[in-house]
N, C-alpha and C positions, 0 to 999 in steps of 0.2 A: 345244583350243578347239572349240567349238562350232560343227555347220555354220552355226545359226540364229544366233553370235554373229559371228561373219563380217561383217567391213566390207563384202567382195565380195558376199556374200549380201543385205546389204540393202541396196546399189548395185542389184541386180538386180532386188530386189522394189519400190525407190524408179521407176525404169525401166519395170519390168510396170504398174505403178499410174500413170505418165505417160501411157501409150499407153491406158489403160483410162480414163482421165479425158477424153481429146484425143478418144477412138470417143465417149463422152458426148456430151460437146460440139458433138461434129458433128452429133450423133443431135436435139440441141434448137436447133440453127441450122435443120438441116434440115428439123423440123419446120415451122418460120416461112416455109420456102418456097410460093410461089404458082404451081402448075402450069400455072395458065390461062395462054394467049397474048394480049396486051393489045398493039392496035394504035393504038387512039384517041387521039391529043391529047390528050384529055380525060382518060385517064387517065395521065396522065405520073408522073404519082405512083409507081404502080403498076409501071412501067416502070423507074424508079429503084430501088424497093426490090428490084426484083429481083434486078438488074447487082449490088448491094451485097450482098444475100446468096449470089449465084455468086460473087462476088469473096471472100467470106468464106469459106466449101465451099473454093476454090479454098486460099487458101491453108492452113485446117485440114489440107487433103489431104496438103501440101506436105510439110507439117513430120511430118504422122504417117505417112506411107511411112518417111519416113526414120527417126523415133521406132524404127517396128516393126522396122526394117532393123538398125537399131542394138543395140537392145534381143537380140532374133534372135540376133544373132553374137555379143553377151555372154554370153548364152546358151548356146550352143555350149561359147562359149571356155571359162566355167567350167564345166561341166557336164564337160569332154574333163579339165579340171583336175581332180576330183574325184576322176572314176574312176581316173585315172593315180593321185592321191594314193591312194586305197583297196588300189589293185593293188601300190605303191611298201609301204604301211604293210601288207599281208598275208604280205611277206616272197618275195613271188615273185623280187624284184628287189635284190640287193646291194649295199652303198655299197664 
């Protein structure tokens, strides 16, 4: 079989493409942010959307630490898998 037909292979590229879509995401929340400091009554408005877009950053953050954390160590996992299989199928290693 194929590395590129690999269930595990497209787990990992379904995954890579999770975390590439969630860094988007954040990139176009983020943009909607308002740097200025807004103290006035008068603008409470402004003071609300804010809290809601921190609150929003916030939990993007959350889930894409742990997206990249995850993704990372699947990563690994097959990658250490691979090799072993190349090394197992080159005949180094005897059944």
């Amino acid at each position: 079989m194929s590395i590129l037909a690999s269930p595990f292979f497209l787990l990992l590229v379904v995954l890579v493409l999770a975390v590439v879509a969630l860094a988007l995401y954040r990139k176009m929340v983020a943009n909607m942010e308002d740097d200025t400091v807004h103290l006035s009554t008068l603008e409470a408005n402004a003071i609300h959307r804010q809290e809601d877009i921190a609150a929003r950053l916030e939990k993007i953050d959350f889930w894409g630490k742990r997206a990249t954390i995850v993704t990372g160590i699947y990563a690994l996992v097959y990658g250490a898998y691979q090799v072993y299989r190349a090394w197992v199928d080159s005949g180094h290693v005897s059944n």
